[in-house]
N, C-alpha and C positions, 0 to 999 in steps of 0.2 A: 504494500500500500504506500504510495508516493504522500509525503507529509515535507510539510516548508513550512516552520513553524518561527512566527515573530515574534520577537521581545523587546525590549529596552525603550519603547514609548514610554511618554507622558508630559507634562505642563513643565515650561521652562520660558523665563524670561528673556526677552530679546538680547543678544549678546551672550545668549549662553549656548550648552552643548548637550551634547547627547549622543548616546553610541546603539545604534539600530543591532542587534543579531538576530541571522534566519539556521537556525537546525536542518537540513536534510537529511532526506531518508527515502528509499522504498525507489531508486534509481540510481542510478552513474553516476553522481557529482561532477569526478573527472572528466566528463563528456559533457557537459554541461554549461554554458554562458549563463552566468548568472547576473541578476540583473533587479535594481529597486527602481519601481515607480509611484506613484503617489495622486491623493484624490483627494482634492481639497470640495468644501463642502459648496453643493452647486455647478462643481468644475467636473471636467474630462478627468480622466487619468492619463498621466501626462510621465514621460518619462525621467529619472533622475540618473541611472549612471549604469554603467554595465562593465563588466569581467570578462574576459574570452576566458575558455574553459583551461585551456594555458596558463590564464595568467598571466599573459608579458603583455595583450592589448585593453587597454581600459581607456573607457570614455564616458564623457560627462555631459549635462544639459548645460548651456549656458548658467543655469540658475544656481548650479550647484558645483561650479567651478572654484578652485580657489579656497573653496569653504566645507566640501565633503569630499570622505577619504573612501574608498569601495577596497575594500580586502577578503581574499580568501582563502581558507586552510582545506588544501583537497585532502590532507590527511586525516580535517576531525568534520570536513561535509559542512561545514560552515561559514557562513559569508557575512561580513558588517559593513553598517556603512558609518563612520565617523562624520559627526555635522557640528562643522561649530559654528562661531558667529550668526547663530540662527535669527531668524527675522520672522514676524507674524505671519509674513506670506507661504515660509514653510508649513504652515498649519494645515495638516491633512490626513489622511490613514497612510502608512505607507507599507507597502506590497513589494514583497520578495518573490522574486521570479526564476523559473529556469528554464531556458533553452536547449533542450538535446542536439548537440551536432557531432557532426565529423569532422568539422572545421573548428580546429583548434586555436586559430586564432581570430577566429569570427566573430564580431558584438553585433548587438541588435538592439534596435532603436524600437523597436514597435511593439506594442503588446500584444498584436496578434499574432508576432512569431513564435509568442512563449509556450509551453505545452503546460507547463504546471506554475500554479499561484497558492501564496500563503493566505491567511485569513485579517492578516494587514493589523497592522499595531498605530494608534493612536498618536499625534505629535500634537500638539499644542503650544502655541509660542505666544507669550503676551507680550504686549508692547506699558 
């Protein structure tokens, strides 16, 4: 059973930080682009950064450039996203994602590439 499971949401004042983890399970990790996107209330889901399943290519939204970290340990199946200097406009659920490929150095930008989504963790940024 495939499970992508979030944690480390919750309320944080503008200028502050917070460090997203997703658990995998129940698939390949190592074959896998992982990747967070996010749904602010009202809004699309809209992408925030993504992993090749390598590891050597990573890429970012504009929005979340400079300010979030994307890492991942294909040894323990887990991915985070480091966010700091966060801003109210980061306010949304945010969704752990993964991509199956065979292109190991492939990202993806779109969430209708993903095959599997976590159940998305809370952020809250007050100003």
């Amino acid at each position: 059973q495939v499970q992508l499971v979030e944690s480390g949401g919750g309320l944080v004042q503008a200028g502050g930080s917070l460090r997203l983890s997703c658990a995998a399970s129940g698939f390949t990790f190592s074959s896998s682009a992982m990747g967070w996107f996010r749904q602010a209330p009202g809004k699309e889901r809209e992408f925030v950064a993504v992993r090749s399943s390598s590891g050597t290519n990573i890429f970012y939204a504009d929005s979340a450039k400079g300010r979030f970290t994307l890492s991942r340990d294909n040894a323990k199946n887990t991915v985070s996203l480091q966010m700091n200097d966060l801003e109210p406009e980061d306010t949304g659920v945010y969704y752990c994602a993964a991509k199956n490929t065979y292109y190991t150095g492939f990202i993806y930008t779109e969430g209708v590439d993903y095959d599997y989504w976590g159940q998305g963790t809370q952020v809250t940024v007050s100003s």
